[in-house]
Jmol script that loads the backbone (N, CA, C; Angstrom):
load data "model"
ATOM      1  N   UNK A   1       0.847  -1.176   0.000  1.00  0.00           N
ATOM      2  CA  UNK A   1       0.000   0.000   0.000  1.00  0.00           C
ATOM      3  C   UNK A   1       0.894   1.241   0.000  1.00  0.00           C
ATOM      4  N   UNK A   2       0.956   2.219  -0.734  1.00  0.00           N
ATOM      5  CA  UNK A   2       1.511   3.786  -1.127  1.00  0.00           C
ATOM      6  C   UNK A   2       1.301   4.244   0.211  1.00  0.00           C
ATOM      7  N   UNK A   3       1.880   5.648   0.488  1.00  0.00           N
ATOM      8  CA  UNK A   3       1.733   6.154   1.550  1.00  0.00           C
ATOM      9  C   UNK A   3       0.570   7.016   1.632  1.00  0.00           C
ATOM     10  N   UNK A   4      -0.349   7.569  -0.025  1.00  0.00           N
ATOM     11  CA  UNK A   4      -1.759   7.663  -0.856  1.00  0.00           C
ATOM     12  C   UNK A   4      -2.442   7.241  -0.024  1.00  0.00           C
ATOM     13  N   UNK A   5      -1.936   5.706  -0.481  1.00  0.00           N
ATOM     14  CA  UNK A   5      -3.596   4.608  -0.182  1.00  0.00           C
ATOM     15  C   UNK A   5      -3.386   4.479   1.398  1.00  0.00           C
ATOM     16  N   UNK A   6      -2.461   5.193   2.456  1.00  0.00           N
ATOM     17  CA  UNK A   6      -2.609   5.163   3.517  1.00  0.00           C
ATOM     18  C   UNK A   6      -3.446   6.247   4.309  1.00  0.00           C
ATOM     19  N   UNK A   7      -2.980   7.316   3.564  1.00  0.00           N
ATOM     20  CA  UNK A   7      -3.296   8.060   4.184  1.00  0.00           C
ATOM     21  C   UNK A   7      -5.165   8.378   3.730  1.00  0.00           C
ATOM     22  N   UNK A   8      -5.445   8.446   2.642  1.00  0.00           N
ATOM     23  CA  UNK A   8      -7.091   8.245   2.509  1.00  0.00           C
ATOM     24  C   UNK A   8      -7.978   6.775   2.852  1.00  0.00           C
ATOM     25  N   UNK A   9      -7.028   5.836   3.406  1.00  0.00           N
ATOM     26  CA  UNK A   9      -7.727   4.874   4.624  1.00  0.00           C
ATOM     27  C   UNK A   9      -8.303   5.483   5.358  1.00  0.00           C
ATOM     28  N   UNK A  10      -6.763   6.079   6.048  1.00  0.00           N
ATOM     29  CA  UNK A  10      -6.791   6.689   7.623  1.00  0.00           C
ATOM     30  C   UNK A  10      -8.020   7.725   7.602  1.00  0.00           C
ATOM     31  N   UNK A  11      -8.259   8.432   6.512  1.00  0.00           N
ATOM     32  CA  UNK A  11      -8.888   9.677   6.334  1.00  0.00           C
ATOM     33  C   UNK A  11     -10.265   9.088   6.241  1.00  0.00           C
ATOM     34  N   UNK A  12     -10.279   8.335   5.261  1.00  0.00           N
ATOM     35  CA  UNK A  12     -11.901   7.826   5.359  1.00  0.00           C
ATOM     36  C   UNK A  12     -12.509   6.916   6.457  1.00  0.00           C
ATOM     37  N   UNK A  13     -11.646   7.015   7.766  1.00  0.00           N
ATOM     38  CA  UNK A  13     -11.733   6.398   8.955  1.00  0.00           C
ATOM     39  C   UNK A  13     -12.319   7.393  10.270  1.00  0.00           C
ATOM     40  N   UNK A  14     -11.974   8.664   9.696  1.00  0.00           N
ATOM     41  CA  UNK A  14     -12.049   9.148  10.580  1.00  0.00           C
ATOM     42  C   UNK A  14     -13.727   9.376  11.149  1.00  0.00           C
ATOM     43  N   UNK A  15     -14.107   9.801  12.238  1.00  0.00           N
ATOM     44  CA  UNK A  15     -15.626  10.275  12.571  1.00  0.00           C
ATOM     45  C   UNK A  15     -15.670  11.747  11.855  1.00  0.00           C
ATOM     46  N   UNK A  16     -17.380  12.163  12.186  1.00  0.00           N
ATOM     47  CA  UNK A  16     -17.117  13.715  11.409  1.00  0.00           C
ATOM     48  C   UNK A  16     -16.410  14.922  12.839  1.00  0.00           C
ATOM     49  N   UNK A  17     -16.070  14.565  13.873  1.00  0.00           N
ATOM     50  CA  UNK A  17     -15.379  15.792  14.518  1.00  0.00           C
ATOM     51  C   UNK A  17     -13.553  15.741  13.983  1.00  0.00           C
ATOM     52  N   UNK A  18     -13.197  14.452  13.727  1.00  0.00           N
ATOM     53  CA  UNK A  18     -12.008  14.115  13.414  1.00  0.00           C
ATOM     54  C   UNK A  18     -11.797  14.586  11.965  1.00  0.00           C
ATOM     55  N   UNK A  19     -12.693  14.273  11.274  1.00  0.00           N
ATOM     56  CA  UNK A  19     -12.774  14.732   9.526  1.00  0.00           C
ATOM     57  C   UNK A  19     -12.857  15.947   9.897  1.00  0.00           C
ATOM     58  N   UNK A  20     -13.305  16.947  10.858  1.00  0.00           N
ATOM     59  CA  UNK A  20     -13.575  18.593  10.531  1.00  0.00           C
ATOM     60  C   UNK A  20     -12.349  19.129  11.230  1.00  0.00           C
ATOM     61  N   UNK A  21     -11.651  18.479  12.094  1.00  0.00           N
ATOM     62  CA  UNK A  21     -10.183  18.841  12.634  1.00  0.00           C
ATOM     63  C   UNK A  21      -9.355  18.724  11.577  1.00  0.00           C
ATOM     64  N   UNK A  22      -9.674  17.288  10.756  1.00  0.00           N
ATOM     65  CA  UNK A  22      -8.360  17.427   9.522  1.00  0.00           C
ATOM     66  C   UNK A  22      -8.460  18.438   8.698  1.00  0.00           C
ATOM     67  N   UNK A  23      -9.750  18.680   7.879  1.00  0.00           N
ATOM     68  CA  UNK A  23      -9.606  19.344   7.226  1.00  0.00           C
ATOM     69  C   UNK A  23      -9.341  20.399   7.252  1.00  0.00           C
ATOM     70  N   UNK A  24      -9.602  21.082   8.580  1.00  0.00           N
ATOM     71  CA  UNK A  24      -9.107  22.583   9.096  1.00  0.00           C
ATOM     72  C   UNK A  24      -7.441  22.681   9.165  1.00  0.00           C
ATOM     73  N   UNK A  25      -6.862  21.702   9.812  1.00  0.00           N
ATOM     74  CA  UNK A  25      -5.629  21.589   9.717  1.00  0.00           C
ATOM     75  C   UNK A  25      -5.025  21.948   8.566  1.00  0.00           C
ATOM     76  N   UNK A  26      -6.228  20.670   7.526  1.00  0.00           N
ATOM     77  CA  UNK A  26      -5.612  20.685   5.793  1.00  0.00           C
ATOM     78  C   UNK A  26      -5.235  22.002   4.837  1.00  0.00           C
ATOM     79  N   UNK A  27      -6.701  22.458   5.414  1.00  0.00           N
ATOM     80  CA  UNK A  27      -6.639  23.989   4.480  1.00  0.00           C
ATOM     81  C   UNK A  27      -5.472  24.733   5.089  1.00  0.00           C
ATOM     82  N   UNK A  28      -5.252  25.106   6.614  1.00  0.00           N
ATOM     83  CA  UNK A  28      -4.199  25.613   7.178  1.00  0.00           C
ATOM     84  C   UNK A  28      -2.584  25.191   6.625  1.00  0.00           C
ATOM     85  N   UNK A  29      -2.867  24.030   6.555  1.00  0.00           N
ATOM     86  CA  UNK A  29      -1.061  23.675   5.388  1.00  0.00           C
ATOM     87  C   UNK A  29      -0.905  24.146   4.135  1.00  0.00           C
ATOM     88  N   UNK A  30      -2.406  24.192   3.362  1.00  0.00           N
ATOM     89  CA  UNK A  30      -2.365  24.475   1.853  1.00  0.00           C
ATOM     90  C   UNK A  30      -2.241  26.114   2.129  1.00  0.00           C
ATOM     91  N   UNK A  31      -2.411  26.346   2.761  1.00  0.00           N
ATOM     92  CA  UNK A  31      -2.545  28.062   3.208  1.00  0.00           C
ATOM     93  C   UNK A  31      -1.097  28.622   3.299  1.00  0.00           C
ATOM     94  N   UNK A  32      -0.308  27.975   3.952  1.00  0.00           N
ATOM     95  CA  UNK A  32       1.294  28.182   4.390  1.00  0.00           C
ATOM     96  C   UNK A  32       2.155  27.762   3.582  1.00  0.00           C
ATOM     97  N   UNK A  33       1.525  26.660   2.802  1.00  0.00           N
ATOM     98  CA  UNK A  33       2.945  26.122   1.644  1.00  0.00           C
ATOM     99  C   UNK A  33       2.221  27.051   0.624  1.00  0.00           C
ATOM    100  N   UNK A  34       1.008  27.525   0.415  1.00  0.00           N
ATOM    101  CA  UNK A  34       0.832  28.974  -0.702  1.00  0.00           C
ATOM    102  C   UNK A  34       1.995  29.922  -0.365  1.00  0.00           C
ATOM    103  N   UNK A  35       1.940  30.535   0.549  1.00  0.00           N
ATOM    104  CA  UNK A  35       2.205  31.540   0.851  1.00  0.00           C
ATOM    105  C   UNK A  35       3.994  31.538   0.910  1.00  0.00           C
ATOM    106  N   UNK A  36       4.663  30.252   1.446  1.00  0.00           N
ATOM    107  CA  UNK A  36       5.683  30.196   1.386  1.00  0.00           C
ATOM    108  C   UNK A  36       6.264  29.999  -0.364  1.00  0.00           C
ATOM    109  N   UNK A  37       5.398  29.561  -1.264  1.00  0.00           N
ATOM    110  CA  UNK A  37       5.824  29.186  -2.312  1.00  0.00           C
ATOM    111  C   UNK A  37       5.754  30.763  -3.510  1.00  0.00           C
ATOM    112  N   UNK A  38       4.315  31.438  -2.801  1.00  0.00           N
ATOM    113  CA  UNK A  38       4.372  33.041  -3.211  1.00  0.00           C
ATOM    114  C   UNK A  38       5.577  33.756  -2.700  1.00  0.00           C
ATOM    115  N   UNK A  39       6.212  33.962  -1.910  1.00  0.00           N
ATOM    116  CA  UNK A  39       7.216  34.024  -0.987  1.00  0.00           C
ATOM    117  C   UNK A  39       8.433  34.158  -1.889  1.00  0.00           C
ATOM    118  N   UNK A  40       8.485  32.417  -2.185  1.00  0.00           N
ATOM    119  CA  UNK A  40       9.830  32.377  -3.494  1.00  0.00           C
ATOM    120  C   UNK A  40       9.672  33.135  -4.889  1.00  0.00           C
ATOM    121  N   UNK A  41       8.430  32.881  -5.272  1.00  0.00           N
ATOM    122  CA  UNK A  41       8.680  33.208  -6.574  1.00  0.00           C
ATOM    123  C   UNK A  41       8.746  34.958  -6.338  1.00  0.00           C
ATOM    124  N   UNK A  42       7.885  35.624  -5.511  1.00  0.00           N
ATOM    125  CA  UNK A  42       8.349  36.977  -5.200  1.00  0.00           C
ATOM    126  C   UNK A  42       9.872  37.258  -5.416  1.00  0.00           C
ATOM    127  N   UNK A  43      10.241  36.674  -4.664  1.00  0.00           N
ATOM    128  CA  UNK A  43      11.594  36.726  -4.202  1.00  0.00           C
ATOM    129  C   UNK A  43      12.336  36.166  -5.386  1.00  0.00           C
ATOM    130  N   UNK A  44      12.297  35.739  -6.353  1.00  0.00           N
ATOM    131  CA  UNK A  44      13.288  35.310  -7.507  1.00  0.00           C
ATOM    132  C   UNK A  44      12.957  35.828  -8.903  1.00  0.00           C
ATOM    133  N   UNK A  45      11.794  37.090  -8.751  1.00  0.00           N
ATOM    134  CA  UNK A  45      11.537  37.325  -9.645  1.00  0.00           C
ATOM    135  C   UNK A  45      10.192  37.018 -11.015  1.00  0.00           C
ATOM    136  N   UNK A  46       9.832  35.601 -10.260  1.00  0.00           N
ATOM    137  CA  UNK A  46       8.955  34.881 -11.294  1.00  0.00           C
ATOM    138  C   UNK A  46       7.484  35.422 -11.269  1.00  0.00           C
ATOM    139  N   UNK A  47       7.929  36.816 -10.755  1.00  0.00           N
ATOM    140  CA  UNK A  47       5.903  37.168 -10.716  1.00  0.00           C
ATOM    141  C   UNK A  47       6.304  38.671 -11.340  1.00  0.00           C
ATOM    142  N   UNK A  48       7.674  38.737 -11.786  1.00  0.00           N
ATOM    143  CA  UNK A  48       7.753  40.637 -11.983  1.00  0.00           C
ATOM    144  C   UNK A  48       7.102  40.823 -13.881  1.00  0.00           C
ATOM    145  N   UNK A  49       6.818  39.689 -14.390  1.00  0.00           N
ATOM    146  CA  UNK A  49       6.559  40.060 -15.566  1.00  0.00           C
ATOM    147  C   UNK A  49       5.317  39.908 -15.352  1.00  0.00           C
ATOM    148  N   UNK A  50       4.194  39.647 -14.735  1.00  0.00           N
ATOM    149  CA  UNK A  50       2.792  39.722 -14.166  1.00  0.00           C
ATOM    150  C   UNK A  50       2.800  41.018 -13.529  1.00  0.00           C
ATOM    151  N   UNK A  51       3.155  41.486 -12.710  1.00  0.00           N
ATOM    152  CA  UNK A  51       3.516  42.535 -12.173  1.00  0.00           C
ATOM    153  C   UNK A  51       3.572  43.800 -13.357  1.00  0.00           C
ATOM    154  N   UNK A  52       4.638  43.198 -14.020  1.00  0.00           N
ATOM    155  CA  UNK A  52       4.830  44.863 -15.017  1.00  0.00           C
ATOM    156  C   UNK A  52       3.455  44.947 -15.671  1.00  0.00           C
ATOM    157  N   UNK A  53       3.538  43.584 -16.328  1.00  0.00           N
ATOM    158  CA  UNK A  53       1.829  43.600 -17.399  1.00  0.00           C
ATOM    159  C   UNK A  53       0.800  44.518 -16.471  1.00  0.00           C
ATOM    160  N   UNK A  54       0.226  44.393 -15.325  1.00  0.00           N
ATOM    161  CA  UNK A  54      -0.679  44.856 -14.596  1.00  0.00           C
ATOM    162  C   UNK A  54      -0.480  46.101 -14.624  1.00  0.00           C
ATOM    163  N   UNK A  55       0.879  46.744 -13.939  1.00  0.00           N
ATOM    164  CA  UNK A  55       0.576  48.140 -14.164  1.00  0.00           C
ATOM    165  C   UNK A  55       0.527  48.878 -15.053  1.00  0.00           C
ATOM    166  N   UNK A  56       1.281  48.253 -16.560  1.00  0.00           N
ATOM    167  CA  UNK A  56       1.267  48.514 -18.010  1.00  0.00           C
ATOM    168  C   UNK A  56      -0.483  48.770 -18.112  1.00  0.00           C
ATOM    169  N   UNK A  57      -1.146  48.093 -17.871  1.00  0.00           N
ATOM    170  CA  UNK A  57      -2.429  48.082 -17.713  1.00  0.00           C
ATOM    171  C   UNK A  57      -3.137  49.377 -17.113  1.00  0.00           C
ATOM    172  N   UNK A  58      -2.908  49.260 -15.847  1.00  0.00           N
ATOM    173  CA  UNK A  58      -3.353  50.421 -15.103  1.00  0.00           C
ATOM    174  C   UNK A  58      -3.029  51.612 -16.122  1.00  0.00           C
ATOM    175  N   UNK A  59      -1.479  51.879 -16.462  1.00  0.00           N
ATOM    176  CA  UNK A  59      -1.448  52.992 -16.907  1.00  0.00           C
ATOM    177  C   UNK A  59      -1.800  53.461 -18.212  1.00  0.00           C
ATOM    178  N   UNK A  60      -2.268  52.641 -18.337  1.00  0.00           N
ATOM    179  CA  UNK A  60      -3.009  52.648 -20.135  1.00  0.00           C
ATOM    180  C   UNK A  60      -4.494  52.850 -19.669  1.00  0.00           C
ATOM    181  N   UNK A  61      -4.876  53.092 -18.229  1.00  0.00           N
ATOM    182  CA  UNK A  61      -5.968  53.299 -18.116  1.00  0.00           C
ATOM    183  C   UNK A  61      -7.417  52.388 -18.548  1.00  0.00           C
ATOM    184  N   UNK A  62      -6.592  50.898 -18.740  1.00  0.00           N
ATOM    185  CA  UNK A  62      -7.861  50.104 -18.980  1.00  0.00           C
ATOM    186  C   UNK A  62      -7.753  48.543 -17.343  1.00  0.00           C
ATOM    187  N   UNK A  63      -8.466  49.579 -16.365  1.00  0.00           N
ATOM    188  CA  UNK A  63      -8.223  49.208 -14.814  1.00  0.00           C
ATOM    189  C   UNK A  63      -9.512  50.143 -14.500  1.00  0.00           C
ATOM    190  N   UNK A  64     -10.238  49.509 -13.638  1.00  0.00           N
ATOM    191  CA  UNK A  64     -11.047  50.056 -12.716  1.00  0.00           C
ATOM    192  C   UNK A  64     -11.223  49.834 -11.001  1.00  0.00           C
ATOM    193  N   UNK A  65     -11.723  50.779 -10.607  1.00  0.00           N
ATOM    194  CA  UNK A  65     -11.698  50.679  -8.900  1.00  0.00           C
ATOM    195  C   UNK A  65     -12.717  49.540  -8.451  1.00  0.00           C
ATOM    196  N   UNK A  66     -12.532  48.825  -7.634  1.00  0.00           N
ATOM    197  CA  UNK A  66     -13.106  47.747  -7.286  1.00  0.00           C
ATOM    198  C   UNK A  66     -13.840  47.996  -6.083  1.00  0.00           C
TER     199      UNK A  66
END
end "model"
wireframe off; spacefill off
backbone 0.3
color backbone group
């Protein structure tokens, strides 16, 4: 058995207070490895050509206030 097919055993084992602890947990990890992974690419550059496009945008005046 994969460490997969272990872990959605374990998961489809759980009761629903145990299933609503994981999943809170779950979203809380997907939340932090986002943010750490936004983090890098900030940081190395891989978002500055998204970045320029956007304000290229703005300043061409086709941007509105939200």
């Amino acid at each position: 058995m994969t460490k997969l097919e272990q872990i959605e055993k374990s998961v489809s084992e759980l009761d629903a207070n145990e299933l609503q602890a994981f999943a809170t947990w779950f979203r809380e990890l997907q939340a932090e490895r986002w943010d750490i992974q936004f983090e890098q690419d900030a940081k190395s550059g891989a978002l500055d050509a998204l970045a320029d496009g956007a304000l290229a945008e703005f300043k061409a005046g086709r941007s509105r206030s939200l």
